[in-house]
Every structure is written in structure tokens, then in C-alpha cells.
PDB file with SEQRES, HELIX, SHEET and CRYST1 records, atoms N, CA, C and O in Angstrom:
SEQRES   1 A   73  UNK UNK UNK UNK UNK UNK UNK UNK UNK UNK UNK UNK UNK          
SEQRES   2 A   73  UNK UNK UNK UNK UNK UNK UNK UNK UNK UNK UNK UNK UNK          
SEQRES   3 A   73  UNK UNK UNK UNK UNK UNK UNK UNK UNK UNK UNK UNK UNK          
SEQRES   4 A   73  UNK UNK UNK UNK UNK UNK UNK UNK UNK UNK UNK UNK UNK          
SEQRES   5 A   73  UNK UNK UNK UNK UNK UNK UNK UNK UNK UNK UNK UNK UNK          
SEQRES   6 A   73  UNK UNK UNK UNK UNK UNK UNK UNK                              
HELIX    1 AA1 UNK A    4  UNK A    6  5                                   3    
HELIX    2 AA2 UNK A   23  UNK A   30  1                                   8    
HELIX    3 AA3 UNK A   64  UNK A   69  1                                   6    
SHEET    1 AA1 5 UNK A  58  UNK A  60  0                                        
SHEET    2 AA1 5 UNK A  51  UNK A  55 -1                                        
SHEET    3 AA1 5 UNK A  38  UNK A  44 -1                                        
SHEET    4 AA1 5 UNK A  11  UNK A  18 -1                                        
SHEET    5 AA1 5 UNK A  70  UNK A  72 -1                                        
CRYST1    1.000    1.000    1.000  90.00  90.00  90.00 P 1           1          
ATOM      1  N   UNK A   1      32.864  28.702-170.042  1.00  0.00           N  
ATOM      2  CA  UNK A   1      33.256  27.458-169.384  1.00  0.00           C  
ATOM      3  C   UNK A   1      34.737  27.529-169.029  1.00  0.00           C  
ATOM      4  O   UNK A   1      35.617  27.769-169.857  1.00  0.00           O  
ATOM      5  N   UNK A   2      35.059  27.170-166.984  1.00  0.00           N  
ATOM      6  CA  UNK A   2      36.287  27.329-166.940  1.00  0.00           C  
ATOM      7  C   UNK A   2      37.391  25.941-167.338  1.00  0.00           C  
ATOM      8  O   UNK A   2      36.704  25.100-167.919  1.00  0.00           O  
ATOM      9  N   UNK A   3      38.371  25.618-167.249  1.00  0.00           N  
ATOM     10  CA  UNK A   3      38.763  24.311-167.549  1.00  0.00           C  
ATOM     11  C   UNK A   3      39.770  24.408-166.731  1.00  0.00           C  
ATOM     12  O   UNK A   3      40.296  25.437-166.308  1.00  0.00           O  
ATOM     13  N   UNK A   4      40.140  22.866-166.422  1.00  0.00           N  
ATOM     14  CA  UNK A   4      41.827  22.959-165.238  1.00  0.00           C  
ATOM     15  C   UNK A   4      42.777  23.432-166.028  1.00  0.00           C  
ATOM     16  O   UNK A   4      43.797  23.723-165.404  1.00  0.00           O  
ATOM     17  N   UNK A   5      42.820  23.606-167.092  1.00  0.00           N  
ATOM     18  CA  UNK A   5      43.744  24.420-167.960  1.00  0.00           C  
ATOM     19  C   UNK A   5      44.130  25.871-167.683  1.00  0.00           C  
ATOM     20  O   UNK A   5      45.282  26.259-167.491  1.00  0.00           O  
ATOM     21  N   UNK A   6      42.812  26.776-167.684  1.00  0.00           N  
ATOM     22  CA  UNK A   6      42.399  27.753-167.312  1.00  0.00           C  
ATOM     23  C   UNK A   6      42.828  28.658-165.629  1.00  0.00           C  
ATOM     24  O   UNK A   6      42.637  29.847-165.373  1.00  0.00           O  
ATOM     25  N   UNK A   7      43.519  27.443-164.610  1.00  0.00           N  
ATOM     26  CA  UNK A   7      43.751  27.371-163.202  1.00  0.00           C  
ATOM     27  C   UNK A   7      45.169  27.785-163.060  1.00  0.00           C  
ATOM     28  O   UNK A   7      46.165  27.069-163.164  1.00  0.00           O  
ATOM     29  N   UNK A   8      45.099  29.093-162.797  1.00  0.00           N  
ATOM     30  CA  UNK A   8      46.608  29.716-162.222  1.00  0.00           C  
ATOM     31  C   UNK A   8      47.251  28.352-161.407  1.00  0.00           C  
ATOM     32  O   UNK A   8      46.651  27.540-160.702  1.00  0.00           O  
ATOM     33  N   UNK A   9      49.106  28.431-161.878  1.00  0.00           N  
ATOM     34  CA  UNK A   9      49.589  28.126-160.405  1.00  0.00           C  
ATOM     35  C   UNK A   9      49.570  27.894-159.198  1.00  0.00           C  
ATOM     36  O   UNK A   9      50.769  28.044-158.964  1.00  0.00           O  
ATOM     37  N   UNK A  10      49.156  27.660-158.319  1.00  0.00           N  
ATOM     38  CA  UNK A  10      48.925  27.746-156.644  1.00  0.00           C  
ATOM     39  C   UNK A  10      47.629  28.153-156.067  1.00  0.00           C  
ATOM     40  O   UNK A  10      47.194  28.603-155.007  1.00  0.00           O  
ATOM     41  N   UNK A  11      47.210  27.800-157.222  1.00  0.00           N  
ATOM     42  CA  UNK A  11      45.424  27.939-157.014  1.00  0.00           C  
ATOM     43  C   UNK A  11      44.456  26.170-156.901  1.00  0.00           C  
ATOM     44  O   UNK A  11      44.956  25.070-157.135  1.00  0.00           O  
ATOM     45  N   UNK A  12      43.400  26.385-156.590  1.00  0.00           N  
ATOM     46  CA  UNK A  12      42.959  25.371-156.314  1.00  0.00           C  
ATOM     47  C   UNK A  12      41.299  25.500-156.844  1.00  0.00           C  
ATOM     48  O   UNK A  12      40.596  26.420-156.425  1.00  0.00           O  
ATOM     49  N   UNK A  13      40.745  24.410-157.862  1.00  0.00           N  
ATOM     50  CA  UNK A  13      39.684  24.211-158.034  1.00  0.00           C  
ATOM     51  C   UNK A  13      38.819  23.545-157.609  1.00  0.00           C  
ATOM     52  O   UNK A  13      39.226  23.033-156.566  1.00  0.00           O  
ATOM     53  N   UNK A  14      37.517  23.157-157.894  1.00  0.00           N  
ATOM     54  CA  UNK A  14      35.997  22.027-157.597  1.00  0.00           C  
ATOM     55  C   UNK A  14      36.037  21.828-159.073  1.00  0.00           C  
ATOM     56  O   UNK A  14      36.124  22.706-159.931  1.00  0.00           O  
ATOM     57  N   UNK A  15      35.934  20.115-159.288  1.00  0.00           N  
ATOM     58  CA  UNK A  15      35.886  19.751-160.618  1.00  0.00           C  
ATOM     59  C   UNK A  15      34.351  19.757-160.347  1.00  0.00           C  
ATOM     60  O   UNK A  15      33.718  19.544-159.312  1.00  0.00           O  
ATOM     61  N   UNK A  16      33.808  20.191-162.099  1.00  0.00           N  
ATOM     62  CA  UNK A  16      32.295  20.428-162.293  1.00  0.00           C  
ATOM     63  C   UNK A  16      31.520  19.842-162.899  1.00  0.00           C  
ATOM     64  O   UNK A  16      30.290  19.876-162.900  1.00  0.00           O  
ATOM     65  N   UNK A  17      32.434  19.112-163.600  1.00  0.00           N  
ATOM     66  CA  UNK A  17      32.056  18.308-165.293  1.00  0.00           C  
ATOM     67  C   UNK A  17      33.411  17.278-166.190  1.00  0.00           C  
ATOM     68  O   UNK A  17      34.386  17.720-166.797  1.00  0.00           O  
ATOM     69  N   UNK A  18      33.156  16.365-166.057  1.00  0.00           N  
ATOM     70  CA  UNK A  18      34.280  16.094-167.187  1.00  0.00           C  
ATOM     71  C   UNK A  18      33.202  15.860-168.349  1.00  0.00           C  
ATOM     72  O   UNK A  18      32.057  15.415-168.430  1.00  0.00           O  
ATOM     73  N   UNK A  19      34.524  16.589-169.516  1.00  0.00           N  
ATOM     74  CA  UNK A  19      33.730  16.343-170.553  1.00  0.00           C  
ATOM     75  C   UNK A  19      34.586  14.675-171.534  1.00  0.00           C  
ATOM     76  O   UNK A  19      35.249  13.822-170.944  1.00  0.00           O  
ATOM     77  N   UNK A  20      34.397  14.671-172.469  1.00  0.00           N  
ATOM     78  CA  UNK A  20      35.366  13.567-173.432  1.00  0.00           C  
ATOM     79  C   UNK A  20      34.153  12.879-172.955  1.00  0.00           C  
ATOM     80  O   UNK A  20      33.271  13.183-172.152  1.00  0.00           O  
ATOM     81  N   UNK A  21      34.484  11.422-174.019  1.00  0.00           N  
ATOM     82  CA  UNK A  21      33.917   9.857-173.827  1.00  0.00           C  
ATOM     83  C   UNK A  21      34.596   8.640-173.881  1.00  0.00           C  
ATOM     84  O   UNK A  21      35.793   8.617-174.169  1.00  0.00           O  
ATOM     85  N   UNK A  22      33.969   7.635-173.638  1.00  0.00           N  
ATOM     86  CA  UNK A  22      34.406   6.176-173.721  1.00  0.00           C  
ATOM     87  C   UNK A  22      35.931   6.098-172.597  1.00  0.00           C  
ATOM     88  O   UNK A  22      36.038   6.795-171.588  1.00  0.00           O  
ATOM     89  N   UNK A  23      36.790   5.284-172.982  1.00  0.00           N  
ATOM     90  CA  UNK A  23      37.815   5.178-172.242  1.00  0.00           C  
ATOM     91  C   UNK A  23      38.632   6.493-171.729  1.00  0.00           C  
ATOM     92  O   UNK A  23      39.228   6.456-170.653  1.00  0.00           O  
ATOM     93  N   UNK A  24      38.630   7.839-172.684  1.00  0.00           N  
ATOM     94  CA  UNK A  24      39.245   8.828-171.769  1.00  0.00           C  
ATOM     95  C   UNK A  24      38.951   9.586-170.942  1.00  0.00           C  
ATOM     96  O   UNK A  24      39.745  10.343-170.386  1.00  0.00           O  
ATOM     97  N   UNK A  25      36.874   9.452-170.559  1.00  0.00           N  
ATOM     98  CA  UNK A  25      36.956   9.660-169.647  1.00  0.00           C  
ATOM     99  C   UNK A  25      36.644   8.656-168.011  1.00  0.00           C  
ATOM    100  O   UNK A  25      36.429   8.879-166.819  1.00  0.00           O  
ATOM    101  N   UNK A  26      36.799   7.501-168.943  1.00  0.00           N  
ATOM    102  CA  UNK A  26      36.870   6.453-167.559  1.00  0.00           C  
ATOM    103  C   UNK A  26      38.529   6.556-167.110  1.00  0.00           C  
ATOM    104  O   UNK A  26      38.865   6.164-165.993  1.00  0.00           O  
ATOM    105  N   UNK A  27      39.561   7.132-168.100  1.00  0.00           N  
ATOM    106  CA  UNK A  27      40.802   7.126-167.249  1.00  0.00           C  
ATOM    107  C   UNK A  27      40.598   8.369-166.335  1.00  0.00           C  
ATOM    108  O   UNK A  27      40.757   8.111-165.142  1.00  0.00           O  
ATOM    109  N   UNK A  28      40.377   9.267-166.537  1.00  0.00           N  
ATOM    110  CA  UNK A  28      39.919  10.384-166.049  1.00  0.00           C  
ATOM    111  C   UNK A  28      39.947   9.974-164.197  1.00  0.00           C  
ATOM    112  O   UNK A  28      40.787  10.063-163.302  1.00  0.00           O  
ATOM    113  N   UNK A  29      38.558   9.516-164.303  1.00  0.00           N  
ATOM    114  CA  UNK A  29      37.990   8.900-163.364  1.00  0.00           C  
ATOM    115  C   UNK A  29      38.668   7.961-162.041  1.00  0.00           C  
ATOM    116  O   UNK A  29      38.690   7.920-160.811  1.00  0.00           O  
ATOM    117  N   UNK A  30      39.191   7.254-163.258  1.00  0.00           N  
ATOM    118  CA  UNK A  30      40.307   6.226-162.165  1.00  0.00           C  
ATOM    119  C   UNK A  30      41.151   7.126-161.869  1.00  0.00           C  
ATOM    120  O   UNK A  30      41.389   6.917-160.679  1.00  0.00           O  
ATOM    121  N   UNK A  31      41.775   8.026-162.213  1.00  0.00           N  
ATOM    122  CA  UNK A  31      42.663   8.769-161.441  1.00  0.00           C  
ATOM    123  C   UNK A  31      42.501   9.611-160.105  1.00  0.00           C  
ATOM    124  O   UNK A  31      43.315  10.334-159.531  1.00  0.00           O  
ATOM    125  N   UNK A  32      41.103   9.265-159.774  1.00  0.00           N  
ATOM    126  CA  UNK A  32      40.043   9.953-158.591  1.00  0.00           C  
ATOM    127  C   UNK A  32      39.620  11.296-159.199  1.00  0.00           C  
ATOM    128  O   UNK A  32      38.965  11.784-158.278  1.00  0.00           O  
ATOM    129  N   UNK A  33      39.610  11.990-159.986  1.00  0.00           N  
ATOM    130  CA  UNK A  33      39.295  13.426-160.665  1.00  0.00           C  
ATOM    131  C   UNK A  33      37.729  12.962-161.238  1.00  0.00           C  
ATOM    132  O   UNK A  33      37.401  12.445-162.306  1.00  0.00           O  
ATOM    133  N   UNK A  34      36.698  13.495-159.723  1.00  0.00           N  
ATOM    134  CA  UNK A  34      35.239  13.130-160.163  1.00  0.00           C  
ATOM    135  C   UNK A  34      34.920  14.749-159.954  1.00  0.00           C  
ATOM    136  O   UNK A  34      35.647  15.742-159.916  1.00  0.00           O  
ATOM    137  N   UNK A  35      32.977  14.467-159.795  1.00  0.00           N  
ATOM    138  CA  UNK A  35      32.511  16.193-159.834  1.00  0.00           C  
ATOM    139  C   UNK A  35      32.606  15.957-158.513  1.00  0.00           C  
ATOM    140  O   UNK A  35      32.313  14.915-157.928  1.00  0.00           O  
ATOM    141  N   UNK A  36      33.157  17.274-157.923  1.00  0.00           N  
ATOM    142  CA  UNK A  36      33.421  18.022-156.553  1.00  0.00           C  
ATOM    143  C   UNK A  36      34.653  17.863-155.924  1.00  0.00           C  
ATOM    144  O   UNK A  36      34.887  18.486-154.889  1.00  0.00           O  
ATOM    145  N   UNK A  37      35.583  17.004-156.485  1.00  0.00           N  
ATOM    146  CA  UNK A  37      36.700  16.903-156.134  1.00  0.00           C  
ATOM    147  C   UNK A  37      37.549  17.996-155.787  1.00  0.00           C  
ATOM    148  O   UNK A  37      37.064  18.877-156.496  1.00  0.00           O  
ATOM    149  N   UNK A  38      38.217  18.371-155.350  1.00  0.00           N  
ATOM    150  CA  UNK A  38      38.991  19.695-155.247  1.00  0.00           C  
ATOM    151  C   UNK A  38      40.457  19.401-155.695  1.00  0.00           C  
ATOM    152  O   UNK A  38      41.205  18.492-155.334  1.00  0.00           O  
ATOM    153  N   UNK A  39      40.649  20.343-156.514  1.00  0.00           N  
ATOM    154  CA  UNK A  39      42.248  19.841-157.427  1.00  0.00           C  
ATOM    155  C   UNK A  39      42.939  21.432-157.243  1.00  0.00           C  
ATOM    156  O   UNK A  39      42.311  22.485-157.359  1.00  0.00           O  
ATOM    157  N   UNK A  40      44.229  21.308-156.962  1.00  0.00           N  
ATOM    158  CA  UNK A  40      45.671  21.930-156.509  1.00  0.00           C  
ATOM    159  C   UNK A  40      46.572  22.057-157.646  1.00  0.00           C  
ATOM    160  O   UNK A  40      47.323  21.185-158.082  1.00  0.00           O  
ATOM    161  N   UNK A  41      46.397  23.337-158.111  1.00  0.00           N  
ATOM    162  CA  UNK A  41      47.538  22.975-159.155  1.00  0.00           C  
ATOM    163  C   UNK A  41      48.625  23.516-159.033  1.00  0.00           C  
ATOM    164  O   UNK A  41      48.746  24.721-159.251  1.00  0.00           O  
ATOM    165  N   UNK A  42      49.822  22.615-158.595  1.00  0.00           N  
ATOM    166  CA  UNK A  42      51.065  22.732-158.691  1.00  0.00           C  
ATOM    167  C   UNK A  42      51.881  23.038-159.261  1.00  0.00           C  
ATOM    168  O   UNK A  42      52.622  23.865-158.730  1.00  0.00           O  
ATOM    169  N   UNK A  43      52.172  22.623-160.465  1.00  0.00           N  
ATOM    170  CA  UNK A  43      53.481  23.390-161.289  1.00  0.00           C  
ATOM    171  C   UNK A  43      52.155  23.269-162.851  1.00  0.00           C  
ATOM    172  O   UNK A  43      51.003  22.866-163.013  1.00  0.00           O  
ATOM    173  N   UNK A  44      53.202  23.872-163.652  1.00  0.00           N  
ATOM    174  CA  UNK A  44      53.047  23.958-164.948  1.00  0.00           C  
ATOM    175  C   UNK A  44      54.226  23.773-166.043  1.00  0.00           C  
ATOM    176  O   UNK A  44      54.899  24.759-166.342  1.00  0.00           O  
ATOM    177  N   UNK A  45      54.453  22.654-166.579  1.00  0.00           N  
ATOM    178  CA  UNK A  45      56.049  22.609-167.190  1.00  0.00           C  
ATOM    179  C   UNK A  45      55.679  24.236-168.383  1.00  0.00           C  
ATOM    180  O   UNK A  45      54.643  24.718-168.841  1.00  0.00           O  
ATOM    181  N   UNK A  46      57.426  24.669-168.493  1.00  0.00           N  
ATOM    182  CA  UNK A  46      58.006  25.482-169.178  1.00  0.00           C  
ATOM    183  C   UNK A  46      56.638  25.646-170.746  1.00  0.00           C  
ATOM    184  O   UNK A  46      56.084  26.740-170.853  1.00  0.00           O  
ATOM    185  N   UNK A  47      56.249  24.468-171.823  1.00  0.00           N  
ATOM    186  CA  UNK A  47      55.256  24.446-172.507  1.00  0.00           C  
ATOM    187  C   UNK A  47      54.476  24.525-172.494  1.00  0.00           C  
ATOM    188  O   UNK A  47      53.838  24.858-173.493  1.00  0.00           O  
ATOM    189  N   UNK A  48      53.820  24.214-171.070  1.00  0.00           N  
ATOM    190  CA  UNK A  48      52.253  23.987-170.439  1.00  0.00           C  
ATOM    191  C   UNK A  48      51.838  22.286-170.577  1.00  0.00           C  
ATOM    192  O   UNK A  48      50.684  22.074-170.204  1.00  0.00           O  
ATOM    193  N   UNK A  49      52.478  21.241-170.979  1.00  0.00           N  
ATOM    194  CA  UNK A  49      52.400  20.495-170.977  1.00  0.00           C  
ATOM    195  C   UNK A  49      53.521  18.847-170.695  1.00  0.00           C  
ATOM    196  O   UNK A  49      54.128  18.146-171.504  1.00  0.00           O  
ATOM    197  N   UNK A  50      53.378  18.765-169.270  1.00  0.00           N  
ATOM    198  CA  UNK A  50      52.030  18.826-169.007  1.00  0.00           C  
ATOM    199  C   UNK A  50      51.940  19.442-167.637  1.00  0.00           C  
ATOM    200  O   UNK A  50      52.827  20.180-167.209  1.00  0.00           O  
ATOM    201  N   UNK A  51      50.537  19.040-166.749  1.00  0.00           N  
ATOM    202  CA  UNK A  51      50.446  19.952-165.651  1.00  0.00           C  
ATOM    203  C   UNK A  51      50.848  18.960-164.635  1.00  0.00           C  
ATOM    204  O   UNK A  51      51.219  17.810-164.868  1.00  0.00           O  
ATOM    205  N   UNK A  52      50.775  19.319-163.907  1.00  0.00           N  
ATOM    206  CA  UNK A  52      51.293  18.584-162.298  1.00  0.00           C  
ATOM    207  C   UNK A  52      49.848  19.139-161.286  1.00  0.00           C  
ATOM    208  O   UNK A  52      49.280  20.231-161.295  1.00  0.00           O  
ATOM    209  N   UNK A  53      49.670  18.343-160.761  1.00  0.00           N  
ATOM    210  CA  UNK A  53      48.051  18.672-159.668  1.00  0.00           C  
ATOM    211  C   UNK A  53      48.187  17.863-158.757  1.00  0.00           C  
ATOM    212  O   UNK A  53      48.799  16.798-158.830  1.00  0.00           O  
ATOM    213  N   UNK A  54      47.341  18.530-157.352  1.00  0.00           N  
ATOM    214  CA  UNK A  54      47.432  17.335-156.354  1.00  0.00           C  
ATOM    215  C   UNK A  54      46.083  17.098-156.339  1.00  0.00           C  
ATOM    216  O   UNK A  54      45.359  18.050-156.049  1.00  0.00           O  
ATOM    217  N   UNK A  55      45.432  15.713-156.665  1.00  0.00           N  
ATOM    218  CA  UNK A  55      44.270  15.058-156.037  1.00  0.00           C  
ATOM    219  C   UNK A  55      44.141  14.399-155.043  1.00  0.00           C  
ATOM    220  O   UNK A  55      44.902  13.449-154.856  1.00  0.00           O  
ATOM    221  N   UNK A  56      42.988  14.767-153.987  1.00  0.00           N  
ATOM    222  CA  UNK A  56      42.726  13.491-152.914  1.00  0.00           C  
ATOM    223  C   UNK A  56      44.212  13.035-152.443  1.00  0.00           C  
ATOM    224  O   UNK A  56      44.630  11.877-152.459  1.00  0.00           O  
ATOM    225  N   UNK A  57      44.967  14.267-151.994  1.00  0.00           N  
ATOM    226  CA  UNK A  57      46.478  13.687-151.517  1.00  0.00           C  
ATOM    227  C   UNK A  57      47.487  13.055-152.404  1.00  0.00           C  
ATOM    228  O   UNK A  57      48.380  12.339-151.952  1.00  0.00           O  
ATOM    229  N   UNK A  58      47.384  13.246-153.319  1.00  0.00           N  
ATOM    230  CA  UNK A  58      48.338  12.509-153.897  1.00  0.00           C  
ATOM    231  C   UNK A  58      48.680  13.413-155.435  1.00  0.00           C  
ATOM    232  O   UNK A  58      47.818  14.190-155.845  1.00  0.00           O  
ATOM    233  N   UNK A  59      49.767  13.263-156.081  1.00  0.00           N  
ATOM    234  CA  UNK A  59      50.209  14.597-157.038  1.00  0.00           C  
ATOM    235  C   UNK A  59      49.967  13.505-158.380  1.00  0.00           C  
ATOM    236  O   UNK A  59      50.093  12.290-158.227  1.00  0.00           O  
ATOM    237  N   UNK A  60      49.638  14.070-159.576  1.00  0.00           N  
ATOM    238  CA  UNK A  60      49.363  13.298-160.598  1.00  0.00           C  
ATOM    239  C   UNK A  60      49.995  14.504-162.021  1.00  0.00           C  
ATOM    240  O   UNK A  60      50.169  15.683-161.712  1.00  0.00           O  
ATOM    241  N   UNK A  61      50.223  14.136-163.195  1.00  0.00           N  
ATOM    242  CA  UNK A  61      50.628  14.676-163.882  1.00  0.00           C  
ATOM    243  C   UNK A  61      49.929  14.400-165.157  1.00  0.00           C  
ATOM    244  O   UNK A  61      50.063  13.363-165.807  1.00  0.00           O  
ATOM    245  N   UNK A  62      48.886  15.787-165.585  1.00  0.00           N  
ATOM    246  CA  UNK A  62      47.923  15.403-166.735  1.00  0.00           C  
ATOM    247  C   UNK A  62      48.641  16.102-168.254  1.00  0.00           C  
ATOM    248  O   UNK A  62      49.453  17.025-168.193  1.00  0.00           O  
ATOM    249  N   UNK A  63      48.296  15.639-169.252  1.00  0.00           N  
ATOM    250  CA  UNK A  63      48.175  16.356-170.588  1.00  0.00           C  
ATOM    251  C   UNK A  63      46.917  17.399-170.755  1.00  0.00           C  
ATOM    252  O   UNK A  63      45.698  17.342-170.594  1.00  0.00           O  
ATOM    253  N   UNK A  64      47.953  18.457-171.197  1.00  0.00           N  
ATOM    254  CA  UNK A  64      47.449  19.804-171.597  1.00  0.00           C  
ATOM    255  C   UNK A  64      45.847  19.038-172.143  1.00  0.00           C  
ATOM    256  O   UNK A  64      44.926  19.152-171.334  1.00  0.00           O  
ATOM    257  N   UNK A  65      45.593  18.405-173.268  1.00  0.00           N  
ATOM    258  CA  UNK A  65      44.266  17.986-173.709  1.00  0.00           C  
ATOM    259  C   UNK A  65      43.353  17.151-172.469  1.00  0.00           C  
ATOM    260  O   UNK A  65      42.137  17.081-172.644  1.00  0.00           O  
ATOM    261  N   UNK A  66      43.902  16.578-171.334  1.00  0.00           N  
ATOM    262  CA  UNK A  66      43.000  16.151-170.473  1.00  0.00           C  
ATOM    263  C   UNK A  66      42.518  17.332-169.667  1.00  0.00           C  
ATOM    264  O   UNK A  66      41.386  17.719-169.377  1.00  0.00           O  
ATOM    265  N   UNK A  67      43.382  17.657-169.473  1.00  0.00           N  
ATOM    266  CA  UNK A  67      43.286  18.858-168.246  1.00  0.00           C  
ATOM    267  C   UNK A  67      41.865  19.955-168.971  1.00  0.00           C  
ATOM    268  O   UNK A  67      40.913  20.500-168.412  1.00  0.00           O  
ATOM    269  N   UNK A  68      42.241  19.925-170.205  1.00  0.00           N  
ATOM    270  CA  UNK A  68      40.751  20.827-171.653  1.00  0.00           C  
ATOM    271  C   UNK A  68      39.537  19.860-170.877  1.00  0.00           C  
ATOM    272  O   UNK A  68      38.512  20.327-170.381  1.00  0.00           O  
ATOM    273  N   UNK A  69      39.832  18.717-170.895  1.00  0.00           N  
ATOM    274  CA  UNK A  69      37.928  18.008-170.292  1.00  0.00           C  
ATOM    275  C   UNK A  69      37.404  17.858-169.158  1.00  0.00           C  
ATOM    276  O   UNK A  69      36.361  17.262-168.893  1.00  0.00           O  
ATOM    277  N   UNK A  70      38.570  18.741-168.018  1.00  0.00           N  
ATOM    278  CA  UNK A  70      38.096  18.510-166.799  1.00  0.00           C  
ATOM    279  C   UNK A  70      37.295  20.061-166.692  1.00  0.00           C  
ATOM    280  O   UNK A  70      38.141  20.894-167.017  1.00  0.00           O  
ATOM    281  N   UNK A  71      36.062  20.710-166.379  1.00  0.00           N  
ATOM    282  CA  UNK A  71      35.343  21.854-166.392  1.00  0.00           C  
ATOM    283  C   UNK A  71      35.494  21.698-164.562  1.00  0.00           C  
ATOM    284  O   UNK A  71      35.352  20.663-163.912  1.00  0.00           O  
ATOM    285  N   UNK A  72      35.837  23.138-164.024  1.00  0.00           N  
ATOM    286  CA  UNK A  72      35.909  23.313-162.935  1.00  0.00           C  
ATOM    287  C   UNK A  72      35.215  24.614-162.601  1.00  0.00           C  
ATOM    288  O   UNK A  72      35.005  25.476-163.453  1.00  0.00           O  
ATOM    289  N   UNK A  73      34.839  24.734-161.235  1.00  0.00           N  
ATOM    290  CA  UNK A  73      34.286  25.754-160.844  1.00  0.00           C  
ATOM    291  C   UNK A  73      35.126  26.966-159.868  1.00  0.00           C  
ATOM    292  O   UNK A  73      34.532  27.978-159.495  1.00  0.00           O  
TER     293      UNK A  73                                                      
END                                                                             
């Protein structure tokens, strides 16, 4: 199983699966990060946390542990 974690720099995924429950993955969601979405990943801070991605036009900044429940293809 790959994860947005797993997503080189300047590469770009298809979300496949979120995994988690209850409210973290309805935040998930509201952030537009559904299955088939296509996500851009932009930077990576110095720790890996956290990441920087562009969704649906717009740049968002996840934690290393969210980025673990998004499964991409």
C-alpha cells in the first residue's frame, strides 16, 4: 500500500482510499482530498513534517500522520 507520504517531491498522485475514522477523516474530506482526486506534492519541510500539496488548485499543508491515511495510486 502506497501513501501520500510515500510521493516524491514534484510528483503527482490519484487518491485511492482514505483510511482513519470519525472526524479525521471527515476533515480529510472537507479539505477536497476524495478518491480520484489528483494531488501535487510540493515541498516537504526539512523533518518531513509537514507536507505542502496542491489540491483542486489550491496548496494545503498536511501532517506527516494525515498524509499516512491518504492511500494513493
Amino acid at each position: 500500500m502506497k501513501t501520500l507520504r510515500d510521493v516524491k517531491v514534484g510528483c503527482a498522485a490519484t487518491a485511492a482510499k482514505l483510511h482513519g475514522e470519525g472526524a479525521v477523516k471527515r476533515r480529510i474530506m472537507d479539505m477536497g482530498i476524495t478518491k480520484g482526486v489528483s494531488i501535487y506534492v510540493r515541498k516537504v519541510a526539512p523533518l518531513g513534517d509537514p507536507i505542502e500539496v496542491t489540491v483542486r488548485g489550491y496548496e494545503l499543508s498536511l501532517r506527516k500522520a494525515d498524509a499516512e491515511m491518504i492511500e494513493v495510486e
